[in-house]
Legacy VTK file of the C-alpha trace (Angstrom):
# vtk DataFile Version 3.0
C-alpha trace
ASCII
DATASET POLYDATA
POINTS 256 float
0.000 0.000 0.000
1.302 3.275 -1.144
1.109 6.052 0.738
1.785 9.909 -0.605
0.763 12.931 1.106
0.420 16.489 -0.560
0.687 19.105 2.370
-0.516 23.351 1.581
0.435 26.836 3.104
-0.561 29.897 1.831
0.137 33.384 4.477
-0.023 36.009 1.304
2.665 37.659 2.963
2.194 41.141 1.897
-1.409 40.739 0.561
-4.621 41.777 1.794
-5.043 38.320 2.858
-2.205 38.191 4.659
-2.189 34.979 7.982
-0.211 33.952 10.179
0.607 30.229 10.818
-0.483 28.206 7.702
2.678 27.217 7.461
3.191 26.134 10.701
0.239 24.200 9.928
2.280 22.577 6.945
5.008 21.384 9.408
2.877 20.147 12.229
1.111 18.098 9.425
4.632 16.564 8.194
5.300 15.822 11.789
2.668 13.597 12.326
2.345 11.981 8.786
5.805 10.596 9.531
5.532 9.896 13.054
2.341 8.746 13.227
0.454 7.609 10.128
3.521 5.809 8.633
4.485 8.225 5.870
7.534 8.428 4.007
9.266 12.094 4.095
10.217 11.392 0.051
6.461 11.032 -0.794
5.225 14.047 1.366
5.138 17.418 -1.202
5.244 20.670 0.333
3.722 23.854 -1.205
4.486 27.081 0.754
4.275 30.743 -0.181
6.973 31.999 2.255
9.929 30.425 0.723
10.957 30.298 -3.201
12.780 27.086 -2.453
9.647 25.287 -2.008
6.735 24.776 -5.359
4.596 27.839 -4.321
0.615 27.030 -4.137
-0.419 28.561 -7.032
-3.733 27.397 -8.467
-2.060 25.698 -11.760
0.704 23.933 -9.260
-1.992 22.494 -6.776
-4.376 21.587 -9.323
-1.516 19.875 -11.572
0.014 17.970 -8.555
-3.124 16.658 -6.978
-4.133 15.522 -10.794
-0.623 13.762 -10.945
-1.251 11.822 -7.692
-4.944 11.006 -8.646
-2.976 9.562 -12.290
-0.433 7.730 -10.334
-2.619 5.887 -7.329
-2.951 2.327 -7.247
-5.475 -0.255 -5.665
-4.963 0.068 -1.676
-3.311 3.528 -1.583
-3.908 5.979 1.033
-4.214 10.066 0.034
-3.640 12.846 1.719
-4.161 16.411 1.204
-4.172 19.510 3.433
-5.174 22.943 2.925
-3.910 26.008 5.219
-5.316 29.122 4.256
-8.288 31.561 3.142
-11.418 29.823 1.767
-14.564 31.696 -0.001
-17.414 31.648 -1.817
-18.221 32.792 -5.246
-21.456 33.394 -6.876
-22.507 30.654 -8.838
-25.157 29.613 -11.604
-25.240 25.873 -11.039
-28.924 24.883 -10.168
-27.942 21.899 -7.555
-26.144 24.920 -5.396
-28.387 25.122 -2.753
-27.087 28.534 -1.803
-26.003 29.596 -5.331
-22.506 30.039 -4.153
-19.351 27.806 -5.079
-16.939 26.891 -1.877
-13.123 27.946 -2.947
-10.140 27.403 -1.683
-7.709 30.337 -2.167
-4.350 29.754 -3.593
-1.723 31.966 -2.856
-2.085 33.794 -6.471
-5.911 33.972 -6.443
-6.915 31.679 -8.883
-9.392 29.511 -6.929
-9.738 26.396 -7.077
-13.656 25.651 -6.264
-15.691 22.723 -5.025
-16.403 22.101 -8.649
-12.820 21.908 -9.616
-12.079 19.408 -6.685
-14.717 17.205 -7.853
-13.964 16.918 -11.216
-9.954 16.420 -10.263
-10.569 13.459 -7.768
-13.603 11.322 -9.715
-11.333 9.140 -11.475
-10.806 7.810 -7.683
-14.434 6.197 -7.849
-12.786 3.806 -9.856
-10.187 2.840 -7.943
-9.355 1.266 -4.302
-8.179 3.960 -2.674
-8.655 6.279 0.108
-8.722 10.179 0.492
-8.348 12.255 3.579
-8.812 15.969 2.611
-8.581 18.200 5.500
-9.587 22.142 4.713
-7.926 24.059 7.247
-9.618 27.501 5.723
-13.432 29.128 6.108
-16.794 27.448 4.156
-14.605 24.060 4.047
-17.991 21.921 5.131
-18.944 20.880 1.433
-15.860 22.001 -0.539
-15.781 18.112 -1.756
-19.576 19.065 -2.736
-20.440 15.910 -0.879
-24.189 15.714 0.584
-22.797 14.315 3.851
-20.794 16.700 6.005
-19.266 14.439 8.031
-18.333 16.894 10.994
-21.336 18.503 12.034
-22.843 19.411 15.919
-24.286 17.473 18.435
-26.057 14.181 17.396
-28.407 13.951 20.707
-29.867 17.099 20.603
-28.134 18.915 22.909
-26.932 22.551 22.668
-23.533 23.170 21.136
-20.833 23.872 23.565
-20.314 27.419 23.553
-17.964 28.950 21.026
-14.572 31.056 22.206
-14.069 34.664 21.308
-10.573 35.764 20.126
-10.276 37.367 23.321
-10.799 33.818 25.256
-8.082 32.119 22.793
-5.651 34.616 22.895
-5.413 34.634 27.105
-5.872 30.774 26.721
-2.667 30.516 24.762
-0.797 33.124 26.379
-1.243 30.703 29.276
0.175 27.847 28.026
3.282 30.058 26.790
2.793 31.315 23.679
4.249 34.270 22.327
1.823 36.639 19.998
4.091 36.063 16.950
2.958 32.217 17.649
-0.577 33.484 17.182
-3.287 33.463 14.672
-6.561 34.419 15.542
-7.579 35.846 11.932
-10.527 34.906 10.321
-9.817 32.426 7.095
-12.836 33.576 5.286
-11.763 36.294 2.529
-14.359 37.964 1.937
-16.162 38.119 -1.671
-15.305 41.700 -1.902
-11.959 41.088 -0.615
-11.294 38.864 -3.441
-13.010 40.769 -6.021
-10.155 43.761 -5.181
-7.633 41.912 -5.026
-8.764 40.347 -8.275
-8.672 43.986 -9.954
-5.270 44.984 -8.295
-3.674 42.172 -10.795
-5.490 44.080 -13.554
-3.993 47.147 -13.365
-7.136 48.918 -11.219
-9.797 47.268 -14.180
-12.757 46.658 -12.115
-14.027 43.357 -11.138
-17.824 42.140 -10.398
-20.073 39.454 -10.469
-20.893 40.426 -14.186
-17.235 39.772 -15.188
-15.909 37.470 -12.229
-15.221 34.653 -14.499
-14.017 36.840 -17.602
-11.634 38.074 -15.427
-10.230 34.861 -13.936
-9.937 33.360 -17.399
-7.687 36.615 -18.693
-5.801 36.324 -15.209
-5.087 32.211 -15.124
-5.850 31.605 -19.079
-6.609 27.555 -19.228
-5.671 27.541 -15.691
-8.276 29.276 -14.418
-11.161 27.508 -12.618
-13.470 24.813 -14.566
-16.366 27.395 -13.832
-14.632 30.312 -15.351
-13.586 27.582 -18.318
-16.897 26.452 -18.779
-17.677 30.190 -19.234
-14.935 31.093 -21.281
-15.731 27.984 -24.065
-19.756 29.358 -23.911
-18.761 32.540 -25.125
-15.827 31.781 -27.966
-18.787 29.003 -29.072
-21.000 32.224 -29.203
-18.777 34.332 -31.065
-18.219 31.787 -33.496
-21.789 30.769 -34.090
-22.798 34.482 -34.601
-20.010 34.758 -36.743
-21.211 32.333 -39.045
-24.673 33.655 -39.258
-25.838 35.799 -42.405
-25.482 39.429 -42.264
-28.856 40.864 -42.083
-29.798 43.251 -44.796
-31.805 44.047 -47.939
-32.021 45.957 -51.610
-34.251 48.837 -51.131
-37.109 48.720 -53.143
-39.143 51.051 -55.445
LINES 1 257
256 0 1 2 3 4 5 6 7 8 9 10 11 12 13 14 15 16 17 18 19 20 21 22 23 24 25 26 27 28 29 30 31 32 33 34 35 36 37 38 39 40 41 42 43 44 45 46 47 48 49 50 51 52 53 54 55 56 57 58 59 60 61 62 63 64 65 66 67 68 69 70 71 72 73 74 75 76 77 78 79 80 81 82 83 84 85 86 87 88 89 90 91 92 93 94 95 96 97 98 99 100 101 102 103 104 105 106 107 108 109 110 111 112 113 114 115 116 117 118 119 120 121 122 123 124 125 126 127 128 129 130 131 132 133 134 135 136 137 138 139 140 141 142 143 144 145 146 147 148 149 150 151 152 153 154 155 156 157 158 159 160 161 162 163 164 165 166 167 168 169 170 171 172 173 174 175 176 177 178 179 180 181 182 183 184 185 186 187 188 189 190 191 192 193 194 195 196 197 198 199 200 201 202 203 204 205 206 207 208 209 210 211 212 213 214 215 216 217 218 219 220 221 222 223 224 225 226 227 228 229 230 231 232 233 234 235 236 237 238 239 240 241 242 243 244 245 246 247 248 249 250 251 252 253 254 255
């Protein structure tokens, strides 16, 4: 049984977005993979935006690599992914979202990688014997698999959740057990869509950004690495230009 691990960090130093402690995340993950869950450093890949020596998680790298270990599992392999970072939601025209939103996870260059892309990129698994453990360490993670079972969910007899802890409550909890405030990271993952959507226009030179162009956008940003959605979009509208193309001009002989 093959095991092969594929371990993300994105901080956007110097962004917006900027966080504190995905990579920590990264290592702490590493740790344990080969401590615990009988991993093999050589088939653990690290993405990380905080140090050029390491593949930085751009969308195209992520996407490519988890495609390559999809390719390359066997029978009785075991899969792992994680995710550090921002997660949000786009607006989305698929009738079977519920909430008409897509779940994304947020690379460090911006170009998303949605529920719909991580879908399509682990399906040839259904026909294979093998196992995936994808852990979304980022905001709206619940169905970014678009599964209809969330597996972690509240309570199942009934009772009240326990009560959640404010920022304030972590940050005196942790300053009790020792830790220093650069150890700390108490900012929300969730980028907000507006957030995104300026960010987004930053990387066009100011050119604003909007629902009505959100996937125009990403597909003159990423090109054919942009997100399946803002594909799918792209390929309507060449097929549209083309069709109208072809059509006869309209127009007549005057008549006397």
């Amino acid at each position: 049984m093959g095991r092969s691990a594929l371990l993300i960090g994105c901080n956007y130093p110097g962004t917006k977005a900027e966080l504190r402690g995905c990579i920590n995340d990264v290592w702490d993950f590493k740790q344990t993979l080969t401590q615990c869950m009988g991993f093999d450093e050589g088939n653990i890949a690290i993405m990380i935006d905080t140090d050029q020596q390491y593949t930085q998680p751009t969308g195209k790298n992520i996407k490519a690599h988890l495609s390559k270990m999809v390719t390359e599992a066997q029978d009785g392999d075991l899969l792992f992914v994680h995710f550090s970072g921002h997660g949000t939601q786009v607006p989305s025209d698929d009738p079977e979202e519920k909430d008409s939103k897509d779940e994304a996870i947020c690379p460090c260059d911006m170009n998303i990688i949605t529920d719909a892309d991580l879908t399509l990129i682990f399906a040839p698994l259904a026909e294979k014997d093998v196992k995936l453990t994808f852990v979304a360490d980022c905001c709206h993670s619940g169905t970014m698999l678009d599964h209809d079972e969330v597996i972690i969910t509240g309570p199942k007899d009934g009772t009240p959740p326990p009560p959640q802890a404010n920022a304030a409550s972590m940050q005196s909890l942790l300053a009790a057990l020792g830790a220093s405030n650069d150890d700390r990271d108490m900012k929300n993952r969730s980028l907000p869509f507006g957030d995104f959507k300026e960010m987004l226009s930053g990387m066009m030179g100011g050119q604003s950004v909007d629902i009505g162009n959100l996937r125009s956008s990403m597909s003159s940003l990423f090109g054919d690495d942009s997100s399946a959605r803002s594909m799918d979009y792209s390929k309507y509208i060449s097929m549209a230009k083309k069709a109208m193309a072809m059509m006869p001009k309209s127009g007549g002989q005057g008549g006397g």
